[in-house]
C-alpha positions as CSV (number, residue, x, y, z in Angstrom):
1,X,170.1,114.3,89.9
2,X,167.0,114.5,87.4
3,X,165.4,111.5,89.7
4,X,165.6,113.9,93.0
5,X,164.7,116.9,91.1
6,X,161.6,114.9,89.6
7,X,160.6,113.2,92.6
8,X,160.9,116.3,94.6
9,X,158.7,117.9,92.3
10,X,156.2,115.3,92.9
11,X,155.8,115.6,96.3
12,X,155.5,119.0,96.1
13,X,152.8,118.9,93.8
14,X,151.4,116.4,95.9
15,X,151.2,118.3,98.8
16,X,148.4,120.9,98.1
17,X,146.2,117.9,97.1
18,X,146.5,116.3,100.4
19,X,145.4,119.2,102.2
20,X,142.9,120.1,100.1
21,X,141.6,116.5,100.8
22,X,139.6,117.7,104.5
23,X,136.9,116.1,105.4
24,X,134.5,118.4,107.2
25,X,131.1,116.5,108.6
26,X,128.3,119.0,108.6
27,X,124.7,117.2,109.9
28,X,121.3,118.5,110.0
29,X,120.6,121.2,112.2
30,X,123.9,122.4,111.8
31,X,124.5,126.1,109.8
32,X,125.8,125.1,106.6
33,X,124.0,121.8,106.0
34,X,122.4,121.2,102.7
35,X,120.3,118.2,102.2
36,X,116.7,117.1,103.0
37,X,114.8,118.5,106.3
38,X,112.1,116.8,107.8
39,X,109.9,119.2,109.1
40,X,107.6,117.2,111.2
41,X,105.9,119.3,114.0
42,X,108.2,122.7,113.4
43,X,107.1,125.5,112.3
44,X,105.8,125.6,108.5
45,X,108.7,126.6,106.5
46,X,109.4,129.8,104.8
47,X,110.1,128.5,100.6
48,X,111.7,129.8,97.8
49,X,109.1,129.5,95.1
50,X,105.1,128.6,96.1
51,X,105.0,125.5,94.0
52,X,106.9,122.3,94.1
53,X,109.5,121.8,91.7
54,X,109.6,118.1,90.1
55,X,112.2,117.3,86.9
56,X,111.0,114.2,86.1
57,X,107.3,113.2,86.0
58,X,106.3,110.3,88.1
59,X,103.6,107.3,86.3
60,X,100.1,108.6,86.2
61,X,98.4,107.5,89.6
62,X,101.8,107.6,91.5
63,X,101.6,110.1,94.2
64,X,104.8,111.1,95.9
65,X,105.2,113.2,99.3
66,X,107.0,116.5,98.5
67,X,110.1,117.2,100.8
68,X,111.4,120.0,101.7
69,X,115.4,120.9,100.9
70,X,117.6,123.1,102.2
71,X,120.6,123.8,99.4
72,X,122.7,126.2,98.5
73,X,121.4,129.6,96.4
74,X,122.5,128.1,93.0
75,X,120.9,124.4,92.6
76,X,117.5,126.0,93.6
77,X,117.9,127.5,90.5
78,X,119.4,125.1,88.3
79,X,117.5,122.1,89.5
80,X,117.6,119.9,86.8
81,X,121.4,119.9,87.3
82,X,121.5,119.2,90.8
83,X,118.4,117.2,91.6
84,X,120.0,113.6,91.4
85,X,122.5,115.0,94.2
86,X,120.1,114.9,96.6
87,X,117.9,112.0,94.7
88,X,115.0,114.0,94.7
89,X,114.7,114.5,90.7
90,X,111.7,112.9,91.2
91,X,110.1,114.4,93.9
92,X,108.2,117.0,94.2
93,X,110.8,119.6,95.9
94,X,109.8,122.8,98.2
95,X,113.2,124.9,98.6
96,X,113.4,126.4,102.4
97,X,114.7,129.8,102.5
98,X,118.1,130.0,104.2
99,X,117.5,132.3,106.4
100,X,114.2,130.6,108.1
101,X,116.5,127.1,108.5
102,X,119.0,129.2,110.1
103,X,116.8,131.2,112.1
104,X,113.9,128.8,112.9
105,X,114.9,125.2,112.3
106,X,118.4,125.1,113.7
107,X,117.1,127.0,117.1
108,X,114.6,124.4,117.2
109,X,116.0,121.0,116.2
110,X,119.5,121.9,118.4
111,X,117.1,122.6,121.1
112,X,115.2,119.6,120.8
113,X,117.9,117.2,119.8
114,X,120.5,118.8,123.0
115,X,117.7,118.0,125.8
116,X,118.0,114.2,124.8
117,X,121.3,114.2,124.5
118,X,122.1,115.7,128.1
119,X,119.8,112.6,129.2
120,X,122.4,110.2,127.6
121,X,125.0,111.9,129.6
122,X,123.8,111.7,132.9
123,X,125.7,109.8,135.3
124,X,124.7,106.1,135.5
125,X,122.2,106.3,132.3
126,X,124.8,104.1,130.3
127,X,125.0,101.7,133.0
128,X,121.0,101.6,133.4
129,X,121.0,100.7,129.3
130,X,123.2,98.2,130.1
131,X,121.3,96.7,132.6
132,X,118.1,96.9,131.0
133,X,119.8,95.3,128.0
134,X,120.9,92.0,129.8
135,X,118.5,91.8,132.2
136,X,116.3,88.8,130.4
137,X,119.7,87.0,129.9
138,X,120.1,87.0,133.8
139,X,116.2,85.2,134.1
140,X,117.3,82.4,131.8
């Protein structure tokens, strides 16, 4: 009777774990993504402080590119203890404001990125790829 009443508890314990254990994929351009942005042609970025932020110093003479993150409200402020999360420690870091990837990038890269995926979809573009792809093989 113990065995039941211990096993039982057990899986009842267990439980809550496995549904706590959801994986959600977020991806760039997406609201709620956190991570690095490239910012290529958009418009400039609205940041959270002026100057880049770098914890670690690189070698005198090493330059590094900054890049441009988009994280939640607390690591911008506690950098140090976030920065090998997003392995930028060494990097200088310019923090986007939340509201200007929501407002501006997301509008933008979803528009850009949704035109060329409506081109994969259109009827008889996979077959063209397909095509194109063994076309030399057929010459040989």
């Amino acid at each position: 009777m113990k065995r039941i009443l211990v096993s039982t508890a057990l899986a009842v314990a267990a439980v809550p774990a496995l549904a706590a254990d959801v994986g959600v994929s977020i991806s760039i351009g997406q609201p709620g993504f956190y991570g690095r942005i490239d910012i290529g042609d958009f418009p400039p970025p609205v940041v959270i402080y002026r100057q880049p932020v770098v914890i670690e110093r690189v070698p005198v003479g090493v330059v590094r590119q900054p890049v441009y993150l988009h994280v939640p409200p607390g690591h911008a402020r506690n950098w140090r203890k976030h920065c090998r999360r997003y392995n930028a420690c060494g990097r200088p870091v310019y923090f986007v404001q939340d509201r200007w990837y929501n407002d501006v990038y997301v509008p933008a890269y979803r528009e850009r990125h949704e035109h060329h995926r409506d081109d994969d979809r259109r009827p008889g573009k996979q077959k063209d790829k397909h095509k194109e792809k063994y076309k030399d093989r057929k010459d040989r």
